[in-house]
N, C-alpha and C positions, 0 to 999 in steps of 0.2 A: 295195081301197084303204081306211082307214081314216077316211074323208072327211076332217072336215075338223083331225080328230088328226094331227099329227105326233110324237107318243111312241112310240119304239121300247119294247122290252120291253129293256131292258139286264140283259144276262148271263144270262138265262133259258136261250135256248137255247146260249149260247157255253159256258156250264157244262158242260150236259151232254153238245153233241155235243163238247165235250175230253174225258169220259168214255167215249165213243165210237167214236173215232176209231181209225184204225189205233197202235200203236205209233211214238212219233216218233222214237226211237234206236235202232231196229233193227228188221229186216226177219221181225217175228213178225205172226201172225195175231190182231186180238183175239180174246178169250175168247168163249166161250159166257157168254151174260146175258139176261136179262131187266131192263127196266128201266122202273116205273110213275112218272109225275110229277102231281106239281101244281106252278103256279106261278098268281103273281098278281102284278100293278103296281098301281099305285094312286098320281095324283098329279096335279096339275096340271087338276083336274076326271075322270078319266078313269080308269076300273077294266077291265082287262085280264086275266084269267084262263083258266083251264081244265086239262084233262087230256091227258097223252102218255102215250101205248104204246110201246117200241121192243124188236124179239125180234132177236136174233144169234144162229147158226145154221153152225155150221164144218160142210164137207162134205169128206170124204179129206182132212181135213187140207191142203189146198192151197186149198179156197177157205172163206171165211166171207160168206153171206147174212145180210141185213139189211133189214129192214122198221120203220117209224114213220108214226102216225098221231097225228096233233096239232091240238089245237081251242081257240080263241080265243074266248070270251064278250067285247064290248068294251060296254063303258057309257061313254058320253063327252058330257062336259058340260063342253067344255073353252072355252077362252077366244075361240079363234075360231069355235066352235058356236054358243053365247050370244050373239056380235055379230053376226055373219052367220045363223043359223042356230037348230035348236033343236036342243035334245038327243036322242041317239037308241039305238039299243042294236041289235048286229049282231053276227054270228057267221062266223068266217071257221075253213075247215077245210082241213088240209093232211094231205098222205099221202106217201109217200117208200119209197123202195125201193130197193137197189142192191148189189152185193159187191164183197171186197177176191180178188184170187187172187194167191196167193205162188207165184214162181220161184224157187228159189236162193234168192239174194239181194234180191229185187226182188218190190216190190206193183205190181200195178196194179188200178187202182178206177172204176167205173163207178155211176152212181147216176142217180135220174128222180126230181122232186118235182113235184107238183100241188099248187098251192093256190087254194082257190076262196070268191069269197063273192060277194054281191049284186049288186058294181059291179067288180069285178074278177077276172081269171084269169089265173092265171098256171102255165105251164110251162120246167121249169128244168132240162137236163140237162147232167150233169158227169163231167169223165174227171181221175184222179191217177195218178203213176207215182211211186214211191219207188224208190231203189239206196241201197244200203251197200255201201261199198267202203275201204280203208286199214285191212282186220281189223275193221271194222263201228263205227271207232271216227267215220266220217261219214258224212253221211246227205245225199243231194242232191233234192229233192224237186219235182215239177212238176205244175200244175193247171190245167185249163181248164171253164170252164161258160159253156153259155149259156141263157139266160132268155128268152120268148117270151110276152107278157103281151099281155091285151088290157086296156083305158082306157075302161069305161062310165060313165053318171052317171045315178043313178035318178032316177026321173023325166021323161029325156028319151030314147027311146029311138034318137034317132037320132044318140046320142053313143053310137060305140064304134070309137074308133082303136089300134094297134097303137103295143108301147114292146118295145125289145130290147136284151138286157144280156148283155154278156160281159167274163166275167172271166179273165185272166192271171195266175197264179202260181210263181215260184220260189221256193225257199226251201234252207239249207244247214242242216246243224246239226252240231255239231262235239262230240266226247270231248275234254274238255282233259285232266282229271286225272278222279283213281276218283268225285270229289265235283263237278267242276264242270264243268256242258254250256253250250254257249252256239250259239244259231240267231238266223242272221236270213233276215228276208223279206223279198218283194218283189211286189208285187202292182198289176197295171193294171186299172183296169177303165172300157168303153166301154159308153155308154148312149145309144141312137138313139128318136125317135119322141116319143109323148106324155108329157114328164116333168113336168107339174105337174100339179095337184089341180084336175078341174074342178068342185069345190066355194068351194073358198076366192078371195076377191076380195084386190087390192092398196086400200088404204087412198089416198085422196088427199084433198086440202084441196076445201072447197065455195068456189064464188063470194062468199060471205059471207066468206069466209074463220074463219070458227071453224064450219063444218059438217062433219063428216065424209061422205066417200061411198065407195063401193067398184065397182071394177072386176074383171072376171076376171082372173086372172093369168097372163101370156104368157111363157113359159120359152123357151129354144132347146129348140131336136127335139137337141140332140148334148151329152154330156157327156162328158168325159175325165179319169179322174183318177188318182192314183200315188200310193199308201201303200207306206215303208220304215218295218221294224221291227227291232230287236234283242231277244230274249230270254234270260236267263241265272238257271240256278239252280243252286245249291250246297245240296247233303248237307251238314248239323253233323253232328259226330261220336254226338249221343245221339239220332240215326233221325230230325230235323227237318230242314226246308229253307225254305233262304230264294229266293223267285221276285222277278227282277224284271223290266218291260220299259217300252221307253220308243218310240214308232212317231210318225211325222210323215206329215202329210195334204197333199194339194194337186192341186187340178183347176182344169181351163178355166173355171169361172167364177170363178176370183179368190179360193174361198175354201180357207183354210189352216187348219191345228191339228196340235196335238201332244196327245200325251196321255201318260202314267207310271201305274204301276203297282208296286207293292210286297206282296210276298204272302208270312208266317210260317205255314207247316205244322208242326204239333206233335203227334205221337203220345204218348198216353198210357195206358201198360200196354198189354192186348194187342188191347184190344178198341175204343179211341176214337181217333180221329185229330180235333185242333181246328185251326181254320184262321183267320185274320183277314188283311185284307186293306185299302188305302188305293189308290185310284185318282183321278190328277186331269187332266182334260178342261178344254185350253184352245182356241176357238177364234177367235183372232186376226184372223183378216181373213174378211168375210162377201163375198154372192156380190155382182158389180159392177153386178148389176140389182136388188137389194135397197134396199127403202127403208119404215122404219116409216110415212111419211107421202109421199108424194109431194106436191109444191106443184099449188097451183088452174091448171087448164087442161083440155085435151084429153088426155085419158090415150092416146088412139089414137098422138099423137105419137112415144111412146115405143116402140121397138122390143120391149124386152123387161120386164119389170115382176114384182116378187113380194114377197109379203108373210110367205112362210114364214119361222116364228121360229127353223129350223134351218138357216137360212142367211143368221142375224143373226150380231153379235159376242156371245158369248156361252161361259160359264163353266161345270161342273160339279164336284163333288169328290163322293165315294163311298166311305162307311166298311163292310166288310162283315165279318160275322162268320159260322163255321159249325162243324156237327160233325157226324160221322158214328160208327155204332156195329155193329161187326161180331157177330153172334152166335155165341155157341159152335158148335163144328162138332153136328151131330147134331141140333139144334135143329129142322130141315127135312130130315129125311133124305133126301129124294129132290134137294136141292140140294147143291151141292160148299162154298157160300158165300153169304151175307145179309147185306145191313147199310140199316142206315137211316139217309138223309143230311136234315139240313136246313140251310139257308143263307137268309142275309136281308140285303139291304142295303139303307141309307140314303144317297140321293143328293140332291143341295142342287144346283138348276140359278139361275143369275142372270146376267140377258140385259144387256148392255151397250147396246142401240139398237131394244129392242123391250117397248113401251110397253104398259102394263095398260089396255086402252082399253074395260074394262067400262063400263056406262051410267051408272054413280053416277060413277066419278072423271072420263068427259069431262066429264061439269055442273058438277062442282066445281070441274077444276083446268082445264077447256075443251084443245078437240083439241091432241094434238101435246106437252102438258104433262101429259101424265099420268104417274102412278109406274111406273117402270120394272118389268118383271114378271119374278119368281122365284117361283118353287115348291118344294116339299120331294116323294121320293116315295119310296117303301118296294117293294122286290121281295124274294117269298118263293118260293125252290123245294124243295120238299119231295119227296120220291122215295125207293124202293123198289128196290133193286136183286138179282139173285137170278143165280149163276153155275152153273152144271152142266155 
């Protein structure tokens, strides 16, 4: 667990395992690859990087193995660090493993991840089935994983409870014409056990009423929620495509969003492909035990209580740009194919009912009044790719 950071790494690993992944329009095996990354965040107090490995591996042509090894440097000196806490620096390492095997028509996928750091472990395994059927112009697709984690907290060793995560997957994707695919999704996922940070405190008001104080934070052991998505991309005529998608969020604790996505791919001559990208992240309704401040009393009163800013009301938008550049064949002769990709984005977060409540602006503007808190942050993945 990332203590008391709540910054995901956005689109780091979504990039590349879409690089990854089996074929989404038809029942091929991916390719033989090698693929090396860096990637790095950076924002909101909190620097996030490191390196992945992942090697692909077809065997008789009926199956394709697959191995990744992936590591997290985290520097975080973020905003509920500072108040609650001091700044710290940790390293969380993940390994993965798993293969795709084609029948006919039909994958199916099996995979195992470990990820492990200081105060947390987690183990995650997951099963996929793809069919094409109606001349391979459809795709019907099914997923299941689940996730078996354990919940310590350094320094106390006699914190260590069990969190378990399963997730549900369908999904469809359709051939409309030669130029335009369109899929949607649908995905459940169940969460039981220890689901909050037993780092971070819920804020409340002091008996003075202008003190701040802080409590642990008491979540439910259960969470349930439901993302539907639509994706659709079109071929232009001169080898570019334009992607778009737009998916809606919503679980048992009350909170909702939606988010959109717009994405221009542009090949240029034989050897560049450029990409730009717009994404924007609304979320509308936070969770119903959420509260930047809780009023003066007995915080025990309260059943459930939290202070996480990711289950405030809260905004993001995200401009990204990339490119990738294929090298002439022959270049690496022992490779079939080479390129080198880099991608960056800039993402603008600003929170609707979660408060900057650093120590200079509660003196200034006094609890409860302080400047509502936004951040700016930057994600770079830079990676190496190599097909044989």
């Amino acid at each position: 667990m990332n203590k008391l950071t709540a910054h995901p790494l956005p689109s780091a690993l979504v990039f590349i395992l879409a690089c990854w992944s089996a074929s989404l329009f038809a029942a091929v095996l991916p390719e033989d690859r090698t693929d090396v990354l860096y990637h790095r965040f950076e924002g909101g107090g909190v620097t996030i990087d490191g390196p992945s490995v992942l090697v692909r591996k077809g065997v008789a042509e009926k199956v394709s193995v697959w191995a990744n090894y992936y590591v997290d440097f985290v520097s975080s000196a973020s905003l509920d660090v500072i108040t609650q806490g001091s700044a710290y620096t940790e390293e969380r390492t993940e390994t993965s493993t798993g293969f795709d095997y084609l029948r006919d028509r039909t994958i199916m996928s099996l995979s195992y991840t470990n990820s492990s750091e200081s105060d947390y472990e987690a183990e995650t395994f997951g099963f996929g089935l793809s069919q094409d059927f109606f001349g391979d112009l459809s795709t019907i697709s099914l997923g299941y994983s689940q996730g078996n984690d354990t919940v310590r907290q350094n320094g106390s060793p006699d914190v260590q409870e069990p969190a378990q995560h399963q997730r549900f997957s369908i999904g469809w994707t359709q051939v409309l014409t030669k130029n335009w695919i369109v899929a949607l999704n649908s995905e459940t996922v169940i969460d039981e056990g220890r689901l909050d940070n037993p780092y971070r405190g819920a804020r409340y008001l002091g008996p003075d009423g202008a003190q701040q104080l802080f409590q642990p934070e008491r979540y439910p052991t259960t969470r349930n929620s439901d993302s539907f998505a639509i994706r659709s991309m079109v071929y232009l005529p001169y080898r570019a495509s334009v992607r778009a998608e737009a998916r809606i969020f919503q679980d048992s604790w009350g909170v909702k969003s939606t988010n959109y996505e717009l994405r221009y791919v542009h090949p240029y001559k034989d050897n560049w492909i450029f990409e730009a990208k717009y994404r924007m992240y609304d979320q509308s309704k936070g969770a119903d035990f959420y509260s930047d401040l809780f009023p003066y009393g007995d915080p025990d009163r309260l059943d459930f209580r939290g202070r996480d800013k990711e289950l405030a009301i809260f905004s993001n938008t995200a401009f990204g740009l990339g490119a990738s550049y294929e090298f002439k064949a022959g270049w690496l002769s022992f490779f079939d194919k080479t390129t080198v990709n880099l991608y960056w984005d800039s993402i603008a977060f600003d929170y609707e009912n979660y408060r900057d409540n650093k120590p200079d602006n509660t003196e200034t503007f006094g609890t409860g009044n302080e400047p509502l808190y936004s951040f700016n942050a930057n994600v770079v993945r830079f990676f190496l790719s190599a097909w044989y």
